[in-house]
MARDRENGU-249117 format. One record per atom (N, C-alpha, C): residue number from 1; residue in three letters; atom name; z, x, y. Coordinates in Angstrom, 2 decimals. Each point is the difference from the previous one (the first is absolute). Example, Ala and Ser with C-alpha at 12.3 -4.5 7.8 and 13.67 -1.06 7.14 Angstrom:
2
@seq:1&type:ala&atom:N&up:7.80&east:13.19&north:-5.69 $
@seq:1&type:ala&atom:CA&up:0.00&east:-0.89&north:1.19 $
@seq:1&type:ala&atom:C&up:0.00&east:0.90&north:1.20 $
@seq:2&type:ser&atom:N&up:-0.72&east:-0.35&north:1.05 $
@seq:2&type:ser&atom:CA&up:0.06&east:0.82&north:1.19 $
@seq:2&type:ser&atom:C&up:0.73&east:-0.77&north:1.09 $
end
This chain:
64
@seq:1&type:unk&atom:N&up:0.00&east:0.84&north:-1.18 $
@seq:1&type:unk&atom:CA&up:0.00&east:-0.84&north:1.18 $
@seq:1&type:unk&atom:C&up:0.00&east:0.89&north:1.24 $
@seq:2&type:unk&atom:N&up:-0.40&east:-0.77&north:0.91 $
@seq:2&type:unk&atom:CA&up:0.15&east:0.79&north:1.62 $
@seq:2&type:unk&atom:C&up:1.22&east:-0.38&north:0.27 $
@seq:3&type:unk&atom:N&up:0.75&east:1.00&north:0.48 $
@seq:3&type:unk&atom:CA&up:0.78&east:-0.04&north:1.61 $
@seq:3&type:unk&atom:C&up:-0.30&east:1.27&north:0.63 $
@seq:4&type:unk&atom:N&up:0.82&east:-0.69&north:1.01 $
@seq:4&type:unk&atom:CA&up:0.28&east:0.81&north:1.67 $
@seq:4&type:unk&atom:C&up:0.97&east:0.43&north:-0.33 $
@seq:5&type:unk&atom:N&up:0.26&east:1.73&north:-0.20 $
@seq:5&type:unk&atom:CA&up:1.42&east:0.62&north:-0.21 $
@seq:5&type:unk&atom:C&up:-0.49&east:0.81&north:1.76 $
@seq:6&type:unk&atom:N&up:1.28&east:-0.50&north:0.78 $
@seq:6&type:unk&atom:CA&up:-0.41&east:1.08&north:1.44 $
@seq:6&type:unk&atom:C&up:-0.96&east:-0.42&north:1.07 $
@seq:7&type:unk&atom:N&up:-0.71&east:-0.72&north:-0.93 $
@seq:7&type:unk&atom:CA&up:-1.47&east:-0.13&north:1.23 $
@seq:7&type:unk&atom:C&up:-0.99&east:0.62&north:-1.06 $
@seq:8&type:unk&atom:N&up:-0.21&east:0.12&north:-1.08 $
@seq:8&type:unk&atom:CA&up:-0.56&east:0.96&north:-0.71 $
@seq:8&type:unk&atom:C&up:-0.39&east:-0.89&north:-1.08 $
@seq:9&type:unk&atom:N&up:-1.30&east:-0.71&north:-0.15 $
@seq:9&type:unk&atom:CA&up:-0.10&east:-0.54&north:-1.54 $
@seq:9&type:unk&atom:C&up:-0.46&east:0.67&north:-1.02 $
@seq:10&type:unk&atom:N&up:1.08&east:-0.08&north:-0.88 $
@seq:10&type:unk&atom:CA&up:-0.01&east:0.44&north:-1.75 $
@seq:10&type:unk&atom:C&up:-0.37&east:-0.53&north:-1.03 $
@seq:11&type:unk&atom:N&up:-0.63&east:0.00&north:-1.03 $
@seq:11&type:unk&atom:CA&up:-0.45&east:-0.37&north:-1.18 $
@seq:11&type:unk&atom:C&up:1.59&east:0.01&north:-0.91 $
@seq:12&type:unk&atom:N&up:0.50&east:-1.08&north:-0.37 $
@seq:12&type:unk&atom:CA&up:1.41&east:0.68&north:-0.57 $
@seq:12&type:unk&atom:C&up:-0.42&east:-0.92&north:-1.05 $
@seq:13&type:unk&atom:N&up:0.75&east:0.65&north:-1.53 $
@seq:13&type:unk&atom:CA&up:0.15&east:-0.95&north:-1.45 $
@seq:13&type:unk&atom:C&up:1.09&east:-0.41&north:-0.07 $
@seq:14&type:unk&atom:N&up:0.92&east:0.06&north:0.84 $
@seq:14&type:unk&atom:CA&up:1.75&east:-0.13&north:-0.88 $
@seq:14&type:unk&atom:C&up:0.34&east:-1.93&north:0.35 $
@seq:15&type:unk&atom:N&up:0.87&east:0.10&north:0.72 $
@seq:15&type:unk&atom:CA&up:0.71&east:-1.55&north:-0.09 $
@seq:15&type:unk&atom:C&up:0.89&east:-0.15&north:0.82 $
@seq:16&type:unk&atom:N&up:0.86&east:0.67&north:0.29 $
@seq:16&type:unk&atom:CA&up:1.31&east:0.08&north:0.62 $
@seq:16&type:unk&atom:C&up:0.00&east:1.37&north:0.94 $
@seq:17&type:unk&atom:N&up:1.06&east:-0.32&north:1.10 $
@seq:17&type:unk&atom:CA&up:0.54&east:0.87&north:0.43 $
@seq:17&type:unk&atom:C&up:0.11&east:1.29&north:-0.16 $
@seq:18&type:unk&atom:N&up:0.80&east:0.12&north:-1.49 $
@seq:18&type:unk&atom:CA&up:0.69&east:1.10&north:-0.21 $
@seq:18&type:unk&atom:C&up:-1.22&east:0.55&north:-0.86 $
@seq:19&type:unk&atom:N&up:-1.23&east:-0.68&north:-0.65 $
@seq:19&type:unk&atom:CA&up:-1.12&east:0.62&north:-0.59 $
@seq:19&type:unk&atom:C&up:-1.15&east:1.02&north:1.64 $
@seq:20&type:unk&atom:N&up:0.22&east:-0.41&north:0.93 $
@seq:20&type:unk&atom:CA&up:-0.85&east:0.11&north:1.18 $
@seq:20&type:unk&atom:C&up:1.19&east:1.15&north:0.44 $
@seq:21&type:unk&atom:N&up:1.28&east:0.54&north:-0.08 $
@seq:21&type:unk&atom:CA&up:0.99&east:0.90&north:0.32 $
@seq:21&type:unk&atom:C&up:-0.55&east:1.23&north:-1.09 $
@seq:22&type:unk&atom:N&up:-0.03&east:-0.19&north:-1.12 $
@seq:22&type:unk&atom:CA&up:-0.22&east:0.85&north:-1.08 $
@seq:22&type:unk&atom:C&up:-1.40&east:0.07&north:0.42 $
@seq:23&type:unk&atom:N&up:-1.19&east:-0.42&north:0.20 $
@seq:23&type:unk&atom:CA&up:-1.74&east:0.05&north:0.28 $
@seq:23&type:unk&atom:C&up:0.50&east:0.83&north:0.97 $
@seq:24&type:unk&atom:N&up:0.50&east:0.15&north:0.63 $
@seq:24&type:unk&atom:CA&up:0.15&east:0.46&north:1.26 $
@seq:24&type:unk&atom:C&up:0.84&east:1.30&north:0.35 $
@seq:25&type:unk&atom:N&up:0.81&east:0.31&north:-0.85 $
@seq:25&type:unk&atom:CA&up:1.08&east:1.37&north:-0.25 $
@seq:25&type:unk&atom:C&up:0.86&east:0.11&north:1.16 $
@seq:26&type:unk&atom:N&up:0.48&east:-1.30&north:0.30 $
@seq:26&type:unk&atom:CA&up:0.73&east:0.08&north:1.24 $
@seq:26&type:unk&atom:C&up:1.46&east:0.67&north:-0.52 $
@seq:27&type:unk&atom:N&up:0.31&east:0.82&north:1.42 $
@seq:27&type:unk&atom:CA&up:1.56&east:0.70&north:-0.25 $
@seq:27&type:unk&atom:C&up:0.72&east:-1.10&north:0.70 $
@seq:28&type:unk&atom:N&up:1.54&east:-0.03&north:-0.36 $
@seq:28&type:unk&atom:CA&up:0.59&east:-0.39&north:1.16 $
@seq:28&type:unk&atom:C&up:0.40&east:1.03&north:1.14 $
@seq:29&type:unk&atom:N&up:0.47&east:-0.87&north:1.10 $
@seq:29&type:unk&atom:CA&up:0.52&east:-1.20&north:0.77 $
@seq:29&type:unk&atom:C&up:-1.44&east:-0.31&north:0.29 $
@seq:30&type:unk&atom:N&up:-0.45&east:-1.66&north:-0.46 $
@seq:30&type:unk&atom:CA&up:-0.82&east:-0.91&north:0.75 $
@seq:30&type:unk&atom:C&up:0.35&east:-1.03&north:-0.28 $
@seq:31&type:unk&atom:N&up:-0.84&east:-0.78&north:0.57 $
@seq:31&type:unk&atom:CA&up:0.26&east:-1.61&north:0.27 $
@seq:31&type:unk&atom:C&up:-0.92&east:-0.69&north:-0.01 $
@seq:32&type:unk&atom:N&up:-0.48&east:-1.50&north:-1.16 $
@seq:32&type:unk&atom:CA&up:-1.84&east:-0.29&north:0.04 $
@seq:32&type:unk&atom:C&up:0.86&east:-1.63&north:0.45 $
@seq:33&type:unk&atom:N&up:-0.91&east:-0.22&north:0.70 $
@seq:33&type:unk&atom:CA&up:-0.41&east:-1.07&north:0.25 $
@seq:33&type:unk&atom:C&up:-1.33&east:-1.18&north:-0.59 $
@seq:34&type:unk&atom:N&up:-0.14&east:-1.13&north:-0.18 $
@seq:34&type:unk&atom:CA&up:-1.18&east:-0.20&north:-0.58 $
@seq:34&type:unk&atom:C&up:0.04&east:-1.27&north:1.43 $
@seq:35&type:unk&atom:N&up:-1.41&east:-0.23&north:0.04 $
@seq:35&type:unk&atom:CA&up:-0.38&east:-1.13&north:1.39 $
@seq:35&type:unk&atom:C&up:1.34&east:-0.03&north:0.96 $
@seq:36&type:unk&atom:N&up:0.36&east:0.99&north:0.61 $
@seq:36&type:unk&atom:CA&up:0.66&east:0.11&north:0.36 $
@seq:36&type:unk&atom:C&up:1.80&east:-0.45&north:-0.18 $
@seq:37&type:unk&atom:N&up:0.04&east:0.21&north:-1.06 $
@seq:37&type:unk&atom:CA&up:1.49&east:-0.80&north:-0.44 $
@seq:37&type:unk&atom:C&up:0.48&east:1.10&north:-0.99 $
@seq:38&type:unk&atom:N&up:1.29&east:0.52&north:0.57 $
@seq:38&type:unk&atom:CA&up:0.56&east:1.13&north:-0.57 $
@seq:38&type:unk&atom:C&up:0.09&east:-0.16&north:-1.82 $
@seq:39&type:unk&atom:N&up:-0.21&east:0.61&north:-1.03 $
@seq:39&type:unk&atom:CA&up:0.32&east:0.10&north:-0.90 $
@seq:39&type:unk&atom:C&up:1.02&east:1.01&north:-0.43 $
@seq:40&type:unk&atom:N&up:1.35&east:-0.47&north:-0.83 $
@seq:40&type:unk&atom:CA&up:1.16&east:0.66&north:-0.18 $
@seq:40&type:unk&atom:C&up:-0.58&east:1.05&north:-0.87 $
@seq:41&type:unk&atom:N&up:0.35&east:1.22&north:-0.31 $
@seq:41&type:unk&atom:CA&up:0.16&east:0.73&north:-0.99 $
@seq:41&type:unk&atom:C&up:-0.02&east:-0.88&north:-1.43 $
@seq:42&type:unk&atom:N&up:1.45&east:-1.01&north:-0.27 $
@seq:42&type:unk&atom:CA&up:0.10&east:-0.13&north:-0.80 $
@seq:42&type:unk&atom:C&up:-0.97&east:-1.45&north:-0.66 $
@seq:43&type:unk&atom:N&up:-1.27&east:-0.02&north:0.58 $
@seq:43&type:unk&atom:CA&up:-0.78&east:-0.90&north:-0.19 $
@seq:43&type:unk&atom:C&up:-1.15&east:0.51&north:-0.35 $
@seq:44&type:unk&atom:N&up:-0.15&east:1.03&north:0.22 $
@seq:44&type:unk&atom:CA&up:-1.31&east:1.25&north:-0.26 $
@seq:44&type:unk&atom:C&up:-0.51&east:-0.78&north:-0.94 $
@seq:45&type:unk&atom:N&up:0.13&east:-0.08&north:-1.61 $
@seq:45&type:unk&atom:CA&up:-0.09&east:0.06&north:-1.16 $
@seq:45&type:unk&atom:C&up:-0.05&east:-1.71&north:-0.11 $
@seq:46&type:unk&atom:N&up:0.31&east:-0.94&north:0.75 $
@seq:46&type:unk&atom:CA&up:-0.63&east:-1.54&north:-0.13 $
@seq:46&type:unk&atom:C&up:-0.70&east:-0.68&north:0.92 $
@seq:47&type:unk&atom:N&up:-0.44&east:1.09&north:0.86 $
@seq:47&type:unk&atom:CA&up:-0.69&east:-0.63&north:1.01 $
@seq:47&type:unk&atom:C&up:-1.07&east:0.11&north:-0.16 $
@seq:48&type:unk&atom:N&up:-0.97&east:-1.01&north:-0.03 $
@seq:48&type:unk&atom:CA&up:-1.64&east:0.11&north:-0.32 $
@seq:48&type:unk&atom:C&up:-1.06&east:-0.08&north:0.84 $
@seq:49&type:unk&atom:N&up:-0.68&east:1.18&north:0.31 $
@seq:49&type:unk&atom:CA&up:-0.67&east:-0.08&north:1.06 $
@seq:49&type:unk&atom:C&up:-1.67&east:-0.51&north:-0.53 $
@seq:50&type:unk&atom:N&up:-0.24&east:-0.89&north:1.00 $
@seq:50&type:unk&atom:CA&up:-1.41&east:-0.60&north:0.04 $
@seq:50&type:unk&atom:C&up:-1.09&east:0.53&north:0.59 $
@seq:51&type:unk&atom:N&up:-1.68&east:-0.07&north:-0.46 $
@seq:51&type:unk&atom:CA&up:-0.72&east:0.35&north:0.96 $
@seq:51&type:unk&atom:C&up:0.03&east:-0.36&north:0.97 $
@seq:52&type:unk&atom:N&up:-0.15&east:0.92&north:1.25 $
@seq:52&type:unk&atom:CA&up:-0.15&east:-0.01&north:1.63 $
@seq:52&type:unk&atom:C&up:1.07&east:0.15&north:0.10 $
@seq:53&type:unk&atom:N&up:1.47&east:-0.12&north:-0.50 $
@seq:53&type:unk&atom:CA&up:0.97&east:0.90&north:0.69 $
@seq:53&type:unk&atom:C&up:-0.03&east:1.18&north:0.77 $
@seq:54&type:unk&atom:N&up:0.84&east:-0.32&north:1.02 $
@seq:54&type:unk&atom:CA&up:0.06&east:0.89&north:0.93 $
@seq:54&type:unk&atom:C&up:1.47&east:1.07&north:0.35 $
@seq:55&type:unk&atom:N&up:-0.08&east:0.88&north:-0.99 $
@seq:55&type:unk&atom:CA&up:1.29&east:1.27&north:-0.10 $
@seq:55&type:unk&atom:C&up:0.12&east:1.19&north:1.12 $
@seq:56&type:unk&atom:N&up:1.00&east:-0.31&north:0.45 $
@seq:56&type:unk&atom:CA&up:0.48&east:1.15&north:0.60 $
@seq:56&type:unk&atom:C&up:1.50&east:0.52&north:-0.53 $
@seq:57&type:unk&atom:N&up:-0.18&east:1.35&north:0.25 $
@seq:57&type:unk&atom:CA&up:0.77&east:0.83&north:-0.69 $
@seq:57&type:unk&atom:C&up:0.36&east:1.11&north:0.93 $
@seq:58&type:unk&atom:N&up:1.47&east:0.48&north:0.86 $
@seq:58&type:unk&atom:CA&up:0.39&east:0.46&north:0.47 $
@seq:58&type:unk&atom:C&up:1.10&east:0.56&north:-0.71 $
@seq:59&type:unk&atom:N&up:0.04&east:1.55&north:1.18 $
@seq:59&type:unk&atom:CA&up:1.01&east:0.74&north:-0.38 $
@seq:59&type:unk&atom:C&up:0.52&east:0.30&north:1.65 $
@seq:60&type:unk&atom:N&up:1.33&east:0.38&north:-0.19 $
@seq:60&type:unk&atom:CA&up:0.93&east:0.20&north:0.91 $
@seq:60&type:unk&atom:C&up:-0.67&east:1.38&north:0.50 $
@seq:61&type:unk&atom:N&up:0.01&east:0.16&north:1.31 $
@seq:61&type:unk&atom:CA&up:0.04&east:1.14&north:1.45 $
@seq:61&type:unk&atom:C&up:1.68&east:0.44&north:-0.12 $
@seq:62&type:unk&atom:N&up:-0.08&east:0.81&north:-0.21 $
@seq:62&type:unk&atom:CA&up:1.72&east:1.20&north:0.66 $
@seq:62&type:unk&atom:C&up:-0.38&east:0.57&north:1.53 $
@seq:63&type:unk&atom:N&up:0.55&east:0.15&north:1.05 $
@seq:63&type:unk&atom:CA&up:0.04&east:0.34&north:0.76 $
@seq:63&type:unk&atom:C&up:0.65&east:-0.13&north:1.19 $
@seq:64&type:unk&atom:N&up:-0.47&east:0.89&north:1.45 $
@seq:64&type:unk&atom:CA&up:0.70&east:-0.64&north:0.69 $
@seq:64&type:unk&atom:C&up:-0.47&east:-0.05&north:1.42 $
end
């Protein structure tokens, strides 16, 4: 299926969240959102993403 991870459309096979985290080799600290609506950590793994979803995926700035 397509989504928008970023602004960026991907060809992805998986299903979920936490399949699009692993496609993806994300480290932590981040934070995904799907259509704009925060997704918990602990939802990674039942949340099912649809074609045309739209993912963003942030990581925290340190600074000052």
């Amino acid at each position: 299926m397509d989504i928008c991870v970023n602004d960026d459309v991907i060809v992805f096979d998986g299903s979920t969240v936490a399949d699009l985290v692993e496609y993806l080799m994300l480290e932590a600290p981040f934070a995904v959102a799907v259509n704009t609506a925060f997704v918990a950590r602990k939802h990674y793994s039942s949340y099912h993403l649809q074609p045309q979803d739209k993912v963003d995926i942030v990581s925290p700035i340190v600074g000052g």
